[in-house]
C-alpha positions in Angstrom: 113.3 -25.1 65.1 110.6 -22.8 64.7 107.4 -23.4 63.5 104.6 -21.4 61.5 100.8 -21.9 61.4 99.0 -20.2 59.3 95.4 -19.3 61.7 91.8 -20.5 59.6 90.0 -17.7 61.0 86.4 -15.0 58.8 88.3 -11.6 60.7 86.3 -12.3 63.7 87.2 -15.6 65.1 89.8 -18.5 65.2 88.4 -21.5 62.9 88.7 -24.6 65.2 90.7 -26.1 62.6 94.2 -23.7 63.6 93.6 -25.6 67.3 94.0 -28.8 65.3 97.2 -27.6 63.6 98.5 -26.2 66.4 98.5 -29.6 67.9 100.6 -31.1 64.8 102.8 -28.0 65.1 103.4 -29.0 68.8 104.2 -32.9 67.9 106.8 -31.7 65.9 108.3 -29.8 68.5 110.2 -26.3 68.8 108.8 -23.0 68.8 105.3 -21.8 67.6 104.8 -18.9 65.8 100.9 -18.5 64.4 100.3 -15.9 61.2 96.8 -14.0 61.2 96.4 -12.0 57.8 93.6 -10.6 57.2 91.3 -7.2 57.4 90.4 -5.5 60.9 91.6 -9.1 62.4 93.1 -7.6 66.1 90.4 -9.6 67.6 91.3 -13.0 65.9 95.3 -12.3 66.6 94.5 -11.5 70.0 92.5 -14.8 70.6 95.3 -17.1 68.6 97.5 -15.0 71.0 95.6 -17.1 73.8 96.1 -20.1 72.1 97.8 -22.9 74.6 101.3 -23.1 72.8 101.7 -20.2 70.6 104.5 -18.7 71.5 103.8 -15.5 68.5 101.3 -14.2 66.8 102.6 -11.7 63.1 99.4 -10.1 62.4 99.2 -8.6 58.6 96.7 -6.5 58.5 95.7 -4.9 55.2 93.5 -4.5 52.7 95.0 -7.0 50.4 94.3 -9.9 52.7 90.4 -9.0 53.7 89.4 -12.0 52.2 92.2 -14.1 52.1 92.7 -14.1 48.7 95.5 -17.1 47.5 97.1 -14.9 45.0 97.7 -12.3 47.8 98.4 -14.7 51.0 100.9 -16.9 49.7 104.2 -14.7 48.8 103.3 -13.1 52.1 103.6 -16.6 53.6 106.6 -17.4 51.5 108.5 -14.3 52.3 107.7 -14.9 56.3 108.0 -18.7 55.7 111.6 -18.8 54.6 112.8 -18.4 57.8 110.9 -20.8 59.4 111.8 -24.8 59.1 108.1 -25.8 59.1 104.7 -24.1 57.9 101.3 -25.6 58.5 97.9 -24.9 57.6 95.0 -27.0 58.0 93.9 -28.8 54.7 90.6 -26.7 54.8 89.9 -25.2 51.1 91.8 -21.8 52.3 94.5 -24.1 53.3 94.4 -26.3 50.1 94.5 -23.1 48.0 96.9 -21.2 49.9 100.4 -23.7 50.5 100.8 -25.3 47.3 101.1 -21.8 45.7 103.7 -20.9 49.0 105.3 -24.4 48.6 106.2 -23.5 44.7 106.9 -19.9 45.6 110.1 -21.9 48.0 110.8 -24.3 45.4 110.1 -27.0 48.0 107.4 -30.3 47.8 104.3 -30.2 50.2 103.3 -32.8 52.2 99.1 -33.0 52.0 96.8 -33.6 54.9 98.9 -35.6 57.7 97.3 -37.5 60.0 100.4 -38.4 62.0 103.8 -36.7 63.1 106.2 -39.2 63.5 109.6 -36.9 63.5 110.2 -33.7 62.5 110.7 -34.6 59.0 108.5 -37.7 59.0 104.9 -37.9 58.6 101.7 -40.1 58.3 99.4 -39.3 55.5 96.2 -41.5 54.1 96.5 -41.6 49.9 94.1 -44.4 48.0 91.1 -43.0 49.4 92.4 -43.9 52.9 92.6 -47.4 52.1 96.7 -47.4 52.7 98.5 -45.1 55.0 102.0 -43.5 53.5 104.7 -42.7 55.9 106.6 -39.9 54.3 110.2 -38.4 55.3 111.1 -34.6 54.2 114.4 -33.2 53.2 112.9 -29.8 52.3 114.9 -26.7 54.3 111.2 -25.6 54.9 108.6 -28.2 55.2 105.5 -27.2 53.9 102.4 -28.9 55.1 99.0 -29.3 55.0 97.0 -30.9 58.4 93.8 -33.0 58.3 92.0 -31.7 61.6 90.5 -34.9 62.2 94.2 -36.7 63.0 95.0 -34.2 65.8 93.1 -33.3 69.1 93.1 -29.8 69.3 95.0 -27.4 72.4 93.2 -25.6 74.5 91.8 -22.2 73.1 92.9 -20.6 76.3 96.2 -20.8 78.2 98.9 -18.8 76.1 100.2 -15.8 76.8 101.6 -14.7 72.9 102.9 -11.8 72.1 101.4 -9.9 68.8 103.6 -8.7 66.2 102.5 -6.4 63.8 104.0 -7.8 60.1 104.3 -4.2 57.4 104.5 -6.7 54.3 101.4 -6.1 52.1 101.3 -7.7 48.5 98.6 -7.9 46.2 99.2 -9.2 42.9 96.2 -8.0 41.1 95.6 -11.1 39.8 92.2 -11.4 41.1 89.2 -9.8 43.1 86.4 -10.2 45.4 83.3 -10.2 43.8 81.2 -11.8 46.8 80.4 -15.0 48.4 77.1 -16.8 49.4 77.2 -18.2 52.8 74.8 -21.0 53.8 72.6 -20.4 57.2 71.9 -22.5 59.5 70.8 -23.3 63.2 72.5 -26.4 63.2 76.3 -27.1 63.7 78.8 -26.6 61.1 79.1 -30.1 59.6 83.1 -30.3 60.6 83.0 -28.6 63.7 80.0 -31.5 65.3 79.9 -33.3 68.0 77.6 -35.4 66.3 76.3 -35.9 62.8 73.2 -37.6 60.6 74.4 -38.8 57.1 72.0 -39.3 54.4 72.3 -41.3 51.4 70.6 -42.4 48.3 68.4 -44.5 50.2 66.9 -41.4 51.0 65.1 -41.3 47.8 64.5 -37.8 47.5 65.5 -34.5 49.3 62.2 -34.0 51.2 62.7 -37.4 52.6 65.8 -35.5 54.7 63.0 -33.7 56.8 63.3 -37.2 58.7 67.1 -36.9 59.2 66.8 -32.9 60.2 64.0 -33.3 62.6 66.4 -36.4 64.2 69.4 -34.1 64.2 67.6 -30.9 65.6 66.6 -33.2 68.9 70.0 -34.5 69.0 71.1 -30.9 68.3 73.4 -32.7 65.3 74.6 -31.8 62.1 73.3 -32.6 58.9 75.2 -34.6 56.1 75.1 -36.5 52.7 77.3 -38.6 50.9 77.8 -38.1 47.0 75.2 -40.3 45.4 72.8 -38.1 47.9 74.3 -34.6 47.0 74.8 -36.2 43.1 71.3 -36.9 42.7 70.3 -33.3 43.8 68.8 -34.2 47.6 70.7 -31.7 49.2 73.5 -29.2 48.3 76.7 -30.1 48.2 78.0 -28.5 50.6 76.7 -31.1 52.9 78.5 -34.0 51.2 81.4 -36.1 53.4 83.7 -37.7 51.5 87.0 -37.6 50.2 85.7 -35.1 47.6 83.7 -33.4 50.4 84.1 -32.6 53.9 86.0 -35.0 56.1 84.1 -35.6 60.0 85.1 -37.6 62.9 81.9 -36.6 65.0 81.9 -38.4 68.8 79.2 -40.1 67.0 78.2 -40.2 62.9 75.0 -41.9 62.4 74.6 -43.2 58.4 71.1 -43.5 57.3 70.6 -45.2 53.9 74.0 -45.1 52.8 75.8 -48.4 51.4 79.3 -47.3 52.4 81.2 -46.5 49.2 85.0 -46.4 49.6 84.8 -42.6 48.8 82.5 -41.8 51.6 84.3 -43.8 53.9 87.5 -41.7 53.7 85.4 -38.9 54.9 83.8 -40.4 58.1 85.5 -43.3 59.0 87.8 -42.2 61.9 84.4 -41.2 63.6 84.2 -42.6 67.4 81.3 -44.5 67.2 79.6 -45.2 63.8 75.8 -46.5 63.6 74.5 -47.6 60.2 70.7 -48.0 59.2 70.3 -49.7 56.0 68.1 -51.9 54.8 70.5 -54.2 53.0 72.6 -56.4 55.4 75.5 -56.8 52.7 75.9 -53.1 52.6 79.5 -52.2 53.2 78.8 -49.7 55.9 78.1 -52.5 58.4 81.9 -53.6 58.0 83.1 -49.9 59.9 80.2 -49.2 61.6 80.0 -50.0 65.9 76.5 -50.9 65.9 74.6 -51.7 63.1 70.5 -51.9 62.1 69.1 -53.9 59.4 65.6 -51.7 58.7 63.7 -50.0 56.5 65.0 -46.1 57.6 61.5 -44.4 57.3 61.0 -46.9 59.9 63.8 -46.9 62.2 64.8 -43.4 62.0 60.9 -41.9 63.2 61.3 -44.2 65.9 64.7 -43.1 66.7 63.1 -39.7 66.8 60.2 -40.2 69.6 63.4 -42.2 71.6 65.5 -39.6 71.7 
């Protein structure tokens, strides 16, 4: 049984998430074989080559996959994939975009965003939100996956000793193009990569009101985030929203300030360590997931939070 991940990586570096699917890859056993495609990528398929349990790296290397477009990725993963009993990716947008397309290219179902390996052809998966937890059982010759980072600890980023392939294959369908993309800067962590994060929410009020929540998060060096009525409401862009339609966290520690604790939002923060909710409404729903909770007015509490910390 051998095993292909497809690596998250920008041509530069290894995306944390491919740790996290690595770790799935290993629950299901069998050898591990990680796929880098991309532009100028040696240095990212010589760092998944490090990668505690890869046991190959196939680097593609081309033109036609310098940014990773879907249209161009997946027969390359479908051709490589056939011969493989398992392909993962984690269920990042890339990966979201990528194996449905590869999963139809094998005339085989996918299995989205597992939280659990329970056999080789079993798996744990959150559907309703997260409210109920399907276990589902695969027949497919190639099982095609996608994994929710936040279910997996990830391996150690150092370790292996892989071997690097070179893969010839180059296909680009000439569907689409790369116009350009608009990144979003910041000093702060990367909202799904945090050790910690500050949630805002329509209790907020207004978007300058998150100045509060950023100078807390800069002294607890902390990512920023929102849940949908905040992003919704145009506080903040939405590429800080966690939820099920957003990003989903499990921070060591995910600190919700002014947000009641919709079901949606939940699936996006709920397997969090430790949860602390400030809201002024003690019948908020938030208090029923949250470890400690604080029944205040938040541009109160979280100021004084501030001078504590």
């Amino acid at each position: 049984m051998t095993i292909l991940v497809i690596a998250e990586h920008d041509n530069k570096v290894v995306a944390p998430a491919t740790l996290n699917t690595v770790a799935a890859a290993a629950k299901i056993g069998g050898d591990i074989h990680v796929l880098v495609a991309g532009q100028g990528a040696s240095a990212v398929a010589d760092a998944a080559a490090k990668i505690a349990g890869v046991s190959k790296v196939l680097l593609a290397d081309n033109a036609a996959y310098a940014h990773q477009l879907p249209e161009n990725v997946a027969p390359l993963v479908a051709e490589l994939g056939a011969g493989y009993s398992h392909i993962l990716a984690a269920a990042t947008s890339n990966g979201k975009n990528i194996l449905p397309r590869v999963a139809a290219q094998l005339d085989v179902d996918q299995i989205s965003e597992i939280i659990s390996v329970e056999s080789a052809d079993t798996f744990k998966r959150p559907i309703y939100a997260g409210n109920a937890i399907a276990t589902v059982q695969s027949t497919a010759a190639v099982k095609v996956i996608t994994v929710r980072a936040t279910g997996f600890d990830p391996v150690a980023a150092e370790g292996g000793s892989a071997a690097v392939e070179a893969v010839s294959a180059a296909h680009d369908a000439g569907t689409s193009s790369f116009v350009g993309e608009e990144l979003a800067k910041s000093d702060r962590p990367e909202l799904t990569a945090a050790k910690i994060v500050v949630s805002g929410g329509r209790g907020m009020q207004n978007g300058d009101n998150f100045k509060h929540l950023y100078a807390l998060a800069d002294k607890l060096g902390a990512a920023v985030g929102a849940s949908r009525a905040a992003v919704d409401a145009g506080f903040v862009p939405n590429d800080m929203q966690v939820g099920q339609t957003g990003k989903i966290v499990a921070p060591q520690l995910y600190i919700a300030v002014g947000i009641s604790g919709a079901i949606q939002h939940l699936a996006g923060m709920k397997d969090s360590k430790v949860i602390v909710a400030i809201n002024k409404d003690e019948e908020a729903p938030i208090f029923q997931v949250a470890d400690y909770g604080l029944v205040a007015d938040l541009f109160e509490a979280v100021p004084e939070l501030e001078k504590l910390v």
